[in-house]
N, C-alpha and C positions, 0 to 999 in steps of 0.2 A: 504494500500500500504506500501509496507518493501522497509526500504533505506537500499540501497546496495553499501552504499559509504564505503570502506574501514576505518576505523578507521587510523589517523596520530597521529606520535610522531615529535612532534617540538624539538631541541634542539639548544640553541641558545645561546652567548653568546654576551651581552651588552657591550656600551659604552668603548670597547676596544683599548687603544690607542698605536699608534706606529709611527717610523718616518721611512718616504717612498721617497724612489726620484723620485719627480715627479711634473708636474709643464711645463707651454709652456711659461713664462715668463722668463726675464733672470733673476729677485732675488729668482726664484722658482727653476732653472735646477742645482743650484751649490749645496747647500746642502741639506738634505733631510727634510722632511716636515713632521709638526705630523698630522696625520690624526685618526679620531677615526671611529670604525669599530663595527656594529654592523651585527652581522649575525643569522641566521636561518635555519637548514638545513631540511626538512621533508625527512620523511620514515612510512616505514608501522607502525604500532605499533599489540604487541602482543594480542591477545585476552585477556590479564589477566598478569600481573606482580605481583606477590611473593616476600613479604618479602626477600627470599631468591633467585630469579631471579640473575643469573649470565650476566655480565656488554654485555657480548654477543648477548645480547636480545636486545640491545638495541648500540648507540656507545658509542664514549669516548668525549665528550664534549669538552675535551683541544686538541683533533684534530682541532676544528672548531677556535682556538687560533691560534692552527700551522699552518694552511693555511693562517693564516695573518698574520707572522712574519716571524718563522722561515723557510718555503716555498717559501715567495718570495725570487726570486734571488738574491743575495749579487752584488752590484753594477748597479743594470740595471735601466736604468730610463723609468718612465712610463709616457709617454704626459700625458695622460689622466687617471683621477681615474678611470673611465669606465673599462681602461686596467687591473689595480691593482684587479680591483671587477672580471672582467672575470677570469684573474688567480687565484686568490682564490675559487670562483666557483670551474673550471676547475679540480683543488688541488681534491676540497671536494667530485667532481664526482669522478675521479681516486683511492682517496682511499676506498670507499664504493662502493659497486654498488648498494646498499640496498638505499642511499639518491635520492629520486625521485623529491627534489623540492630545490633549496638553495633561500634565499633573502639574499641580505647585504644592507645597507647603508653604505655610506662612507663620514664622514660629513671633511670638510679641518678645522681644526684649524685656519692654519694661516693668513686665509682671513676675520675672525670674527672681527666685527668692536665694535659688540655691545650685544654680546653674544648672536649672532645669530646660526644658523644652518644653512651652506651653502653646498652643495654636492648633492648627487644621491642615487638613490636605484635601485637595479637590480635584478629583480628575472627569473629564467631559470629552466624551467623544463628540467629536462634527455631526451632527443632523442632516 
């Protein structure tokens, strides 16, 4: 029996941190919060990649950056990191249409009492 599962290219970009406004507490809604960001976006992957394979074949990495900084909206506040993760999602569908699968985690900083990991992971296949 032949597996007929497409071959994936994962491209992901770790432990990214950035400050976010967001927060349903009131020392959380005034200024922005660092949260670290960790993302994943699948797509198909080529049969064979080349030394010389052109970056087209594949995407640009420091996209999956840009949907968690410079993409979110300047000022808007998110209750929920849920919201921050869907917009980045959201981000990573519209500019590809080739990413079939995103995950992120979004861990809060400013809640770590004891160098813990507090936060979510959200993964959303394309529709």
């Amino acid at each position: 029996m032949t597996d007929t599962t497409p071959d994936s290219l994962i491209l992901e970009i770790a432990d990214f941190d950035v400050n976010v406004l967001t927060g349903i507490y009131s020392e959380e809604t005034k200024l922005p919060q660092p949260l670290r960001f960790t993302i994943q976006a699948e797509m198909l992957a080529q049969d064979h990649y080349a030394p010389d394979t052109a970056l087209s074949a594949s995407k640009n990495y420091m996209d999956l950056k840009h949907a968690a900084s410079t993409a979110l909206p300047a000022g808007v506040h998110f209750t929920l990191i849920e919201a921050v993760a869907d917009h980045v999602i959201e981000t990573l569908f519209l500019q590809d249409p080739r990413i079939r699968k995103v995950t992120i985690k979004i861990i809060k900083l400013a809640i770590a009492e004891h160098n813990e990991s507090i936060g979510i992971t959200l993964t959303r296949t394309r529709r």
